[in-house]
PyMOL CGO cylinders between C-alpha atoms (Angstrom):
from pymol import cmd
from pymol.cgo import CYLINDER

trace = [
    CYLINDER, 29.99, -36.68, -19.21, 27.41, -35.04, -21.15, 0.3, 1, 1, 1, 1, 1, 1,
    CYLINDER, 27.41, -35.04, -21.15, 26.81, -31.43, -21.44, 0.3, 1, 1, 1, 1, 1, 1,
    CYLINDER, 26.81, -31.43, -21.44, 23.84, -29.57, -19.57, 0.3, 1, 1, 1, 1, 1, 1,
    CYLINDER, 23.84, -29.57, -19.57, 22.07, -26.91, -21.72, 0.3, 1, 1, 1, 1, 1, 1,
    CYLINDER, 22.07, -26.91, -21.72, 21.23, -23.85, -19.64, 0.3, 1, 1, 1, 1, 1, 1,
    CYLINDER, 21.23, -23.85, -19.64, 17.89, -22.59, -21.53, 0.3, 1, 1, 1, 1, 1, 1,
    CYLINDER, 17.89, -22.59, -21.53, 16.43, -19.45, -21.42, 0.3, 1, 1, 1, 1, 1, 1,
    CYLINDER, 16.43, -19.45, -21.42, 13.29, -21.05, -19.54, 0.3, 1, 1, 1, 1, 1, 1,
    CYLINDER, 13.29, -21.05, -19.54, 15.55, -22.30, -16.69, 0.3, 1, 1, 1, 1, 1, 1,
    CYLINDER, 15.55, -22.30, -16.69, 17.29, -18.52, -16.47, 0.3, 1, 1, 1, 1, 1, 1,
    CYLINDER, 17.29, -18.52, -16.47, 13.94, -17.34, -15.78, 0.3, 1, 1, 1, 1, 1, 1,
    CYLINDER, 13.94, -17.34, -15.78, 13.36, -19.59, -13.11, 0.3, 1, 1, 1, 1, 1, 1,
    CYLINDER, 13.36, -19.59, -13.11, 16.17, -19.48, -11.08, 0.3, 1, 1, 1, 1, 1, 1,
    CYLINDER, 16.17, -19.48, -11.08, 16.08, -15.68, -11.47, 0.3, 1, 1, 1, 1, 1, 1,
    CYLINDER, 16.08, -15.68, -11.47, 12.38, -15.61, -10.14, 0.3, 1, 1, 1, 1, 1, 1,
    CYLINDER, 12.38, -15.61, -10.14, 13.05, -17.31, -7.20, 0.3, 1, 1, 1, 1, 1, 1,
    CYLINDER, 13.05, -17.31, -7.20, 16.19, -14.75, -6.64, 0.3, 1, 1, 1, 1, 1, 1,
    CYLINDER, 16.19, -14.75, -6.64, 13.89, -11.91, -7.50, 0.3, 1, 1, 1, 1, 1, 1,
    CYLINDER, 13.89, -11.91, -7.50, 11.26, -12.89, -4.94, 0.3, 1, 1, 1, 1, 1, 1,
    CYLINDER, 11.26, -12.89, -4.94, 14.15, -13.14, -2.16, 0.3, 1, 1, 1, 1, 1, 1,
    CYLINDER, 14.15, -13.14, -2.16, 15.23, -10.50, -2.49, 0.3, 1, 1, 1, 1, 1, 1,
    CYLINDER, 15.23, -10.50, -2.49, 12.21, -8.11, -2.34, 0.3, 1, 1, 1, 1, 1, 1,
    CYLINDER, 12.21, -8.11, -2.34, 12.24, -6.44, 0.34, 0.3, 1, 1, 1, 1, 1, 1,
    CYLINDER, 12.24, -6.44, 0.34, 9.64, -3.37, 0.16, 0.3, 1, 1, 1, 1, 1, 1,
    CYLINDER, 9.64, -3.37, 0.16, 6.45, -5.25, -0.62, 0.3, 1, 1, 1, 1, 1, 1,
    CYLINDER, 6.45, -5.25, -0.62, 6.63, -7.07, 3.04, 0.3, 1, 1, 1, 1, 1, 1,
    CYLINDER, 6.63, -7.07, 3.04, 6.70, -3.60, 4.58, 0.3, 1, 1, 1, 1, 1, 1,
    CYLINDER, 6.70, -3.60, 4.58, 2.71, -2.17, 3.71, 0.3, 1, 1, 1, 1, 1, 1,
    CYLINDER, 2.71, -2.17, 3.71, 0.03, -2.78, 4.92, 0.3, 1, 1, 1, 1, 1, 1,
    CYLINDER, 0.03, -2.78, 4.92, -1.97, -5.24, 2.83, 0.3, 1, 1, 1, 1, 1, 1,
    CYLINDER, -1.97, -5.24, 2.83, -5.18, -5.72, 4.70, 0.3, 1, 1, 1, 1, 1, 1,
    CYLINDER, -5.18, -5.72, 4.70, -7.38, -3.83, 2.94, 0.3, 1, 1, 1, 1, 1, 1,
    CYLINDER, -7.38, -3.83, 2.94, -6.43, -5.43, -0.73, 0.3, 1, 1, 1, 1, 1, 1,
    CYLINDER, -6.43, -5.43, -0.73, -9.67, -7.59, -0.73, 0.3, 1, 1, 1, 1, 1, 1,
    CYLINDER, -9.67, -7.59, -0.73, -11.79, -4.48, 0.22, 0.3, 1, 1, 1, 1, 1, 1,
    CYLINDER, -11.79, -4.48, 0.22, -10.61, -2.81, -3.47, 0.3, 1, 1, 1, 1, 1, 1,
    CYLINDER, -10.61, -2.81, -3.47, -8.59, -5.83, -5.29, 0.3, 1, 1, 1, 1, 1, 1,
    CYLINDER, -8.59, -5.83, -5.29, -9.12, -6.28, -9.06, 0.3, 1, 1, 1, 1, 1, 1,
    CYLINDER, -9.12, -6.28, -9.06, -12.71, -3.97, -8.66, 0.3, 1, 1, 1, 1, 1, 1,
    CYLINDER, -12.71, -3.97, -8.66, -10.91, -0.90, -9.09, 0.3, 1, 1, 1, 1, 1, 1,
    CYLINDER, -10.91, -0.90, -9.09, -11.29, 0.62, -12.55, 0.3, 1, 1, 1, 1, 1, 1,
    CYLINDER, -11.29, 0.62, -12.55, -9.63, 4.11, -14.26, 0.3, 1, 1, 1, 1, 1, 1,
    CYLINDER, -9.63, 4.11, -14.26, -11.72, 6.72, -13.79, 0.3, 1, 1, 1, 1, 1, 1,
    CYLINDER, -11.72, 6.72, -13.79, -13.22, 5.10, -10.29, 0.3, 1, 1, 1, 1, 1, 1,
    CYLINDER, -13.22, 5.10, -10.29, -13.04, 7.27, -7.25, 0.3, 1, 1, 1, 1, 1, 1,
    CYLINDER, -13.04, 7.27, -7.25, -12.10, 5.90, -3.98, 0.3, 1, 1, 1, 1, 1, 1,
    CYLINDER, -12.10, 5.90, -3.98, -11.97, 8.01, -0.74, 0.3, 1, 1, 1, 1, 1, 1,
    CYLINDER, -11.97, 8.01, -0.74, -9.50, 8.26, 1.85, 0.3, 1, 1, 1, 1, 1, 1,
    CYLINDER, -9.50, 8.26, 1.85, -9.94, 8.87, 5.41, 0.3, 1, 1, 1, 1, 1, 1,
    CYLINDER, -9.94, 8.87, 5.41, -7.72, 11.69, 6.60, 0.3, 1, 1, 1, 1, 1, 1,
    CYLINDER, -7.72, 11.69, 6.60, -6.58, 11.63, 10.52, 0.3, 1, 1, 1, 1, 1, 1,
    CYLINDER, -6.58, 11.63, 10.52, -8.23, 13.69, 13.22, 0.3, 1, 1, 1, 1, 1, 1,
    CYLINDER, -8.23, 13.69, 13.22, -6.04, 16.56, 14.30, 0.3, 1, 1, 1, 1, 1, 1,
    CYLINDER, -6.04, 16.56, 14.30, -6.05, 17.73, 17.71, 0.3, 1, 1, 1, 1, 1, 1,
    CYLINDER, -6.05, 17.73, 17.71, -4.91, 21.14, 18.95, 0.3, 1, 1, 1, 1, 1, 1,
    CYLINDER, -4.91, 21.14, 18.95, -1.94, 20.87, 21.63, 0.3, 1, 1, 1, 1, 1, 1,
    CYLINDER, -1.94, 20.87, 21.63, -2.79, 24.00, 24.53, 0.3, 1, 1, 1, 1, 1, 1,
    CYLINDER, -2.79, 24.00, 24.53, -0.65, 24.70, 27.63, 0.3, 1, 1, 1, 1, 1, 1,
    CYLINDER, -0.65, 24.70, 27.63, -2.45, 22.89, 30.26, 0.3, 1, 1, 1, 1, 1, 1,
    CYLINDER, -2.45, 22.89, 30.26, -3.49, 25.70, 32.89, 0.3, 1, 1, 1, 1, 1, 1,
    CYLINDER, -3.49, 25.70, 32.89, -4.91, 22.98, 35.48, 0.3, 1, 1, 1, 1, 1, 1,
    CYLINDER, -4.91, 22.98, 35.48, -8.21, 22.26, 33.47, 0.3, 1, 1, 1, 1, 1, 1,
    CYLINDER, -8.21, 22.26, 33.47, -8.33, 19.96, 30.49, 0.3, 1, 1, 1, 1, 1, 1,
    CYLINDER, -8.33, 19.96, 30.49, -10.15, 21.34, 27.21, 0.3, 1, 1, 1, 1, 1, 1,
    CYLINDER, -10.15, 21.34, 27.21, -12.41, 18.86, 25.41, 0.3, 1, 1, 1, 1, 1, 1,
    CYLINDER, -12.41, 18.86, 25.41, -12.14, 18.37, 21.40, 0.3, 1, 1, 1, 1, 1, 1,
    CYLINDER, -12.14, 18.37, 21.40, -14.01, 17.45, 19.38, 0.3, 1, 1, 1, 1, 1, 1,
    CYLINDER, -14.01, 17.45, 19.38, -13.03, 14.90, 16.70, 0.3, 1, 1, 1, 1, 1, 1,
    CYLINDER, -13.03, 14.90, 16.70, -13.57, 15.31, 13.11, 0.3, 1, 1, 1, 1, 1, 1,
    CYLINDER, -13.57, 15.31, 13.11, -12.38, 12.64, 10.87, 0.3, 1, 1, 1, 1, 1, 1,
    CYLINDER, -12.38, 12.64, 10.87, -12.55, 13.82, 6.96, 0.3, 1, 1, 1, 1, 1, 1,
    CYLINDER, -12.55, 13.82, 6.96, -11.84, 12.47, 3.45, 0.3, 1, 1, 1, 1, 1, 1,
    CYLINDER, -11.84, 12.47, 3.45, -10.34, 12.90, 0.54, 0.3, 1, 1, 1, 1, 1, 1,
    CYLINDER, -10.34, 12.90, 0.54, -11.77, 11.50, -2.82, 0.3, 1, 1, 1, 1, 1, 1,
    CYLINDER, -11.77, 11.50, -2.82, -9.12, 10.56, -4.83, 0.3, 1, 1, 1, 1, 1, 1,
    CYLINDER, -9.12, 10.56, -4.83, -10.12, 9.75, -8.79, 0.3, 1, 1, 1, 1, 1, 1,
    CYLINDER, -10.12, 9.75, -8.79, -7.68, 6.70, -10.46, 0.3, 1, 1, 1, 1, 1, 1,
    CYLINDER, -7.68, 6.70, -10.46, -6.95, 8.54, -13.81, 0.3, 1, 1, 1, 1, 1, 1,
    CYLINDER, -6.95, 8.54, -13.81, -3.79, 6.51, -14.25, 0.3, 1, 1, 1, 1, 1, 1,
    CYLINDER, -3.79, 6.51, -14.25, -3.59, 2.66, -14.52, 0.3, 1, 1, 1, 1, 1, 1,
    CYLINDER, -3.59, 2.66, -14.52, 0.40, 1.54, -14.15, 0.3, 1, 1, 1, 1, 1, 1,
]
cmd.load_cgo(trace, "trace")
């Protein structure tokens, strides 16, 4: 029987596939927006992101009170490329 040579290319592989079992996290966000941004985003680009309307919680007293809703952002500058 001749012997099988286990080379470092065929490590790799099998521990690629293993790797992308395994992951876990990257399944979990919310991707949609990736081809909005993708590979366009440079260092020192700013992007801006939308911050959630916040509504004011009263005791009701038998009337309801109308708010108004203000969505804001937030510009956020990429200074760091990982």
């Amino acid at each position: 029987m001749p012997n099988t040579i286990v080379t470092p290319t065929m490590i790799a592989r099998e521990s690629l596939m293993i790797l992308k079992g395994a992951l876990v996290a990257a399944g979990l966000f919310y991707r949609d927006h990736e081809l909005e941004f993708g590979d366009s985003l440079q260092k020192g680009d700013t992007i801006h992101i939308r911050k959630p309307a916040a509504f004011v919680a009263d005791e009701f007293s038998g009337t309801t009170n109308i708010q108004n809703i203000s969505e804001s952002k937030v510009p956020l500058t990429l200074d760091k490329h990982f």
